[in-house]
N, CA, C and O of each residue as an XYZ file, in Angstrom:
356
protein
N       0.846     -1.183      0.000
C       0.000      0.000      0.000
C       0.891      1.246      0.000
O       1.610      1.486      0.970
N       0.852      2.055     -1.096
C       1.127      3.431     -0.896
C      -0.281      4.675     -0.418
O      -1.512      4.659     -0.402
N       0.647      5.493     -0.137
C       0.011      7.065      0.345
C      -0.285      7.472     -1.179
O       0.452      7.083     -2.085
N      -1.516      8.355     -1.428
C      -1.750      8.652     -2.151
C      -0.828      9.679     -3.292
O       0.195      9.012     -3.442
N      -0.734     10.443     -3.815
C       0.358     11.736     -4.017
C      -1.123     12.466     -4.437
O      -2.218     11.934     -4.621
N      -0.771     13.716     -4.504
C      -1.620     14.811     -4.672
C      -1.966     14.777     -5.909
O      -3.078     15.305     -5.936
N      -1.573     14.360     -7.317
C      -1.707     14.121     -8.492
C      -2.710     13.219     -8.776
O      -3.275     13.022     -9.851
N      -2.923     12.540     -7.398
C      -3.909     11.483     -7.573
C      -5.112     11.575     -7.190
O      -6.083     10.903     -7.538
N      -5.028     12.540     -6.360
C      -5.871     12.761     -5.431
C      -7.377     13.796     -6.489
O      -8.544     13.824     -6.098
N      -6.987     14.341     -7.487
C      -7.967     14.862     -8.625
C      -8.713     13.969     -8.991
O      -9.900     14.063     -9.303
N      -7.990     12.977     -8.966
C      -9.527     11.047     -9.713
C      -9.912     10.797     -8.899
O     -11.125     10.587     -8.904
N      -9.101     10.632     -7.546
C      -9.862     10.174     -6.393
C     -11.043     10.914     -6.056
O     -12.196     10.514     -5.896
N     -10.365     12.505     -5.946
C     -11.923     13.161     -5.871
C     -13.199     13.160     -7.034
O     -14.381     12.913     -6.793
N     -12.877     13.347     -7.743
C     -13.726     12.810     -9.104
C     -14.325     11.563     -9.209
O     -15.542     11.694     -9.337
N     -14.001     10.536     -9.206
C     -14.463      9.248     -9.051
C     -15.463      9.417     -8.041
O     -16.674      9.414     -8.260
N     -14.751      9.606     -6.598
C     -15.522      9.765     -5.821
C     -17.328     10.550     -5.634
O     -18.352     10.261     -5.015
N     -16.887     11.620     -6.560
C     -18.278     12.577     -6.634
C     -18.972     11.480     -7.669
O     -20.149     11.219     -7.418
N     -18.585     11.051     -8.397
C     -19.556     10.591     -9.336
C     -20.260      9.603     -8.279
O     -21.423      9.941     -8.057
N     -19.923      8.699     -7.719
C     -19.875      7.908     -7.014
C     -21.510      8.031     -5.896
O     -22.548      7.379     -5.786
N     -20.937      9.201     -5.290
C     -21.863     10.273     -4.298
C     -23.030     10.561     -5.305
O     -24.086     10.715     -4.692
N     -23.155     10.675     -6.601
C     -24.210     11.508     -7.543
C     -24.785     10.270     -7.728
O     -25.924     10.509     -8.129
N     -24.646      9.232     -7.666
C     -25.289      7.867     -8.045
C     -26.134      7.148     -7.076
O     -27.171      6.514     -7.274
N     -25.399      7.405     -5.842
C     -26.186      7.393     -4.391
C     -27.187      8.116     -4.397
O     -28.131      7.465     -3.950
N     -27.553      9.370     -4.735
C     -27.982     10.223     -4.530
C     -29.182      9.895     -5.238
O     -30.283      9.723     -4.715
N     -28.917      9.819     -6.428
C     -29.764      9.474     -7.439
C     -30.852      8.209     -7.188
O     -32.083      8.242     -7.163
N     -30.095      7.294     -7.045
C     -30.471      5.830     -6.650
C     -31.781      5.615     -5.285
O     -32.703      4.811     -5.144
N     -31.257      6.812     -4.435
C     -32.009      6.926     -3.310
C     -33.393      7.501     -3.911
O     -34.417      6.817     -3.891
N     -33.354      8.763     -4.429
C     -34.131      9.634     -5.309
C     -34.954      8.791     -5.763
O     -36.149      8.888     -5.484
N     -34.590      8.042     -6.361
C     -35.688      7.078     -7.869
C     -36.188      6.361     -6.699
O     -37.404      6.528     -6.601
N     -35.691      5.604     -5.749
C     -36.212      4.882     -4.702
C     -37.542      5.436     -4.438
O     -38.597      4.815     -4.566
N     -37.382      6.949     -3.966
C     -38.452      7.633     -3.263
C     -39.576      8.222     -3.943
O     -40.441      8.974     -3.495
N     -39.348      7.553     -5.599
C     -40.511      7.765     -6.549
C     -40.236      9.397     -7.055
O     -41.183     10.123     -7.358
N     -39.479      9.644     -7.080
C     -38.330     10.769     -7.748
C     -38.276     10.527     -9.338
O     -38.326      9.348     -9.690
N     -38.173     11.584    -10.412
C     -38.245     10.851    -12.005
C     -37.537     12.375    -11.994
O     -37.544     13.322    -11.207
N     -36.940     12.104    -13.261
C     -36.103     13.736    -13.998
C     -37.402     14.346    -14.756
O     -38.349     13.965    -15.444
N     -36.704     15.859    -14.045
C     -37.502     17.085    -14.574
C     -36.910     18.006    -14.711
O     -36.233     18.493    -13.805
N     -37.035     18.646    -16.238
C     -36.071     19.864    -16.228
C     -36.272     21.007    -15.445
O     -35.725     22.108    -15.499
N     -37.194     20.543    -14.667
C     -37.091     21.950    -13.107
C     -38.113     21.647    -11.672
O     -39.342     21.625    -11.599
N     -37.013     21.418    -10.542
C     -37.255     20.840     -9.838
C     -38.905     20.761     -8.961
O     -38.871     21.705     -8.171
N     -39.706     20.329     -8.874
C     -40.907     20.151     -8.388
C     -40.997     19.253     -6.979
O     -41.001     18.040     -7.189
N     -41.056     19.583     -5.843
C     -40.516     18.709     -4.346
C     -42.390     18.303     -4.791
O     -42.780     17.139     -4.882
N     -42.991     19.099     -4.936
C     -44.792     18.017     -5.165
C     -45.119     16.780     -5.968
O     -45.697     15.715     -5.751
N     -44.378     17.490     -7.210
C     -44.234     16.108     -8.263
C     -43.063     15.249     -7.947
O     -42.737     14.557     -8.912
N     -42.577     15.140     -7.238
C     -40.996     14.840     -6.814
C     -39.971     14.624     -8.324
O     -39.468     13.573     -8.724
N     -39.890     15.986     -8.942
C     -39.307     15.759    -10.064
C     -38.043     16.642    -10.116
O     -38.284     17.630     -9.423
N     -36.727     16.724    -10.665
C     -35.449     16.735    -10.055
C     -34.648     16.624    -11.378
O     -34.479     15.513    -11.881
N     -34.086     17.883    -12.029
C     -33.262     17.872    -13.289
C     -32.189     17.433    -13.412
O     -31.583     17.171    -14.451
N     -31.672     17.249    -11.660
C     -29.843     16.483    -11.814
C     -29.888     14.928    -11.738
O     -28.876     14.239    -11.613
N     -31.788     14.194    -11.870
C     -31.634     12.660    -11.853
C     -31.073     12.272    -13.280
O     -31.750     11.678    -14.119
N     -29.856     12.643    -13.451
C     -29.662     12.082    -15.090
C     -28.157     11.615    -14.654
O     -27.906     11.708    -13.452
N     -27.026     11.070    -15.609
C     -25.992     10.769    -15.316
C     -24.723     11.598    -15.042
O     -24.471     12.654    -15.624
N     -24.188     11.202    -14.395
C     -22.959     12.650    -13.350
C     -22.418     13.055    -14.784
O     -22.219     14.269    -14.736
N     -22.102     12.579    -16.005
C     -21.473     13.144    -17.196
C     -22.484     13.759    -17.890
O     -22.223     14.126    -19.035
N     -23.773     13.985    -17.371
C     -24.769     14.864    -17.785
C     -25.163     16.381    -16.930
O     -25.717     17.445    -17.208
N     -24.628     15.863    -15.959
C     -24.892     17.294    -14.661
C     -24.122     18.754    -15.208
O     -23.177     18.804    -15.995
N     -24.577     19.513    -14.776
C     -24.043     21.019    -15.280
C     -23.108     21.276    -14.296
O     -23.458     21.274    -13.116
N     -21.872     21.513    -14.646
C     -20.800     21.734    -14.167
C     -21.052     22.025    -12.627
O     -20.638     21.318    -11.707
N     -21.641     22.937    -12.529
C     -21.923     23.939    -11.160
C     -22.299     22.247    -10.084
O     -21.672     22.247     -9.025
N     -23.030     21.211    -10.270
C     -23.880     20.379     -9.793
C     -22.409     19.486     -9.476
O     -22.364     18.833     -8.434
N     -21.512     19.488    -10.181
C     -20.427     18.425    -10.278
C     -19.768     18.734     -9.269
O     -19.553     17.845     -8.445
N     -19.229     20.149     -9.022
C     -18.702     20.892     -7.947
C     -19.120     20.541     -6.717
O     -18.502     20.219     -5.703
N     -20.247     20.653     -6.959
C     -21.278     20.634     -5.569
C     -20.738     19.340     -4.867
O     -20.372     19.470     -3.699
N     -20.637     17.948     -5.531
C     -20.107     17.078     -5.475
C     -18.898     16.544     -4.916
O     -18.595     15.785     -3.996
N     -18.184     17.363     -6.002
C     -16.761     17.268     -5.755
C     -16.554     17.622     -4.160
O     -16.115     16.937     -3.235
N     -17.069     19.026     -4.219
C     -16.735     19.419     -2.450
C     -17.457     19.019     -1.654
O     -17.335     19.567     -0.558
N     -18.451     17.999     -1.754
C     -18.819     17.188     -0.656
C     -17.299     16.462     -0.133
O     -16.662     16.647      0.904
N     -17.066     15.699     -1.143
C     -16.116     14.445     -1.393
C     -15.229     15.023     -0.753
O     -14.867     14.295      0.171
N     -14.431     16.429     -0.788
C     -13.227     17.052     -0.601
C     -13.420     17.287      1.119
O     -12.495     17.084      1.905
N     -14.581     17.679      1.473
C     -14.748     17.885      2.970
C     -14.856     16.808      3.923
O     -14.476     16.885      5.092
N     -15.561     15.472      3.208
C     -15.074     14.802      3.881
C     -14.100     13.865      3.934
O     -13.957     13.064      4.858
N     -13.131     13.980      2.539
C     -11.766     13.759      3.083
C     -10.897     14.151      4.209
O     -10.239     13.381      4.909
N     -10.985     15.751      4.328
C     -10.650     16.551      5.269
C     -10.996     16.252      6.508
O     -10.168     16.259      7.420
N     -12.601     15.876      6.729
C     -12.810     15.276      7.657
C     -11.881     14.243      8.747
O     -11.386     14.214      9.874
N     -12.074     13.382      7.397
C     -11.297     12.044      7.875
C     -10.126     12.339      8.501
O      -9.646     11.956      9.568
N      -9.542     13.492      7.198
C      -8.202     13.534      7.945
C      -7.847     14.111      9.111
O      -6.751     13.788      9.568
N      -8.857     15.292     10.015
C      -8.638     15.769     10.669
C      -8.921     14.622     12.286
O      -8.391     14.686     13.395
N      -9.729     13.888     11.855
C      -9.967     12.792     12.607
C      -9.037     11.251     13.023
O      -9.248     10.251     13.709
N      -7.789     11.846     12.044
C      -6.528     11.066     12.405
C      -6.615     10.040     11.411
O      -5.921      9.095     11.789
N      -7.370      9.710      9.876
C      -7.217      8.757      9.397
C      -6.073      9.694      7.857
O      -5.859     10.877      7.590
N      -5.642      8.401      7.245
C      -5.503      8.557      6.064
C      -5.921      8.277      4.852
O      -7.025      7.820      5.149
N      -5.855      8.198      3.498
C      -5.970      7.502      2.625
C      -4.964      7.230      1.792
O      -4.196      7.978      1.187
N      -5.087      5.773      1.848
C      -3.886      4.436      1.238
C      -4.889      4.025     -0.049
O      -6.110      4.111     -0.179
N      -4.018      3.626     -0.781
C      -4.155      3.153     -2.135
C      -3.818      1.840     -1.842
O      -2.656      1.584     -1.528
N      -4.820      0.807     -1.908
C      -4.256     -0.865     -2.231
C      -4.058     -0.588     -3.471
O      -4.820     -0.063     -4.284
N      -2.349     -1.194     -3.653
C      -2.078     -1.806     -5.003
C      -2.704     -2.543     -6.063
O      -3.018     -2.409     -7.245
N      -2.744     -3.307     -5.212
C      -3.329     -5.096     -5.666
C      -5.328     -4.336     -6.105
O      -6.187     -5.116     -6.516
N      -5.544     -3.283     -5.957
C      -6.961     -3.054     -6.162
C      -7.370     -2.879     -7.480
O      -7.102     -1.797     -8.004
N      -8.240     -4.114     -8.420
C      -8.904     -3.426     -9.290
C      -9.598     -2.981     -9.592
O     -10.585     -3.183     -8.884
N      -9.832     -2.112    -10.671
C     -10.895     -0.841    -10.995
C     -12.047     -1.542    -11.165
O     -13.095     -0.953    -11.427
């Protein structure tokens, strides 16, 4: 296992948000949630239920800095993040 390097740490966060947008999503459709190009909490309808390579930049962000805070989190909480080698994609 290596420590991550900071070069890496751009996919990690990326991967990661997509990751978070799929959860999100997944839960959404669960709760009888469908895409709408503008959000309706009555109709439970929701323009970012589409795929994270479909979201408008601004929505990706949103994401991303979830992912980024709670890295920070972690880290401030004494953990790290290690890369298994042996891990495939």
């Amino acid at each position: 296992m290596t420590e991550l390097k900071i070069s890496e740490m751009q996919e990690v966060v990326e991967q990661t948000a997509r990751r978070v947008h799929d959860a999100w999503a997944r839960l959404r459709l669960e709760q009888g949630w469908q895409y709408g190009p503008v959000r309706n909490d009555v109709q439970k309808l929701h323009p970012c239920l589409v795929p994270y390579d479909r979201l408008p930049e601004a929505e990706k962000e949103h994401d991303r800095n979830t992912v980024r805070e709670t890295m920070k989190a972690l880290r401030s909480l004494g953990y790290n993040i290690i890369k298994d080698n042996h891990h495939e994609k």
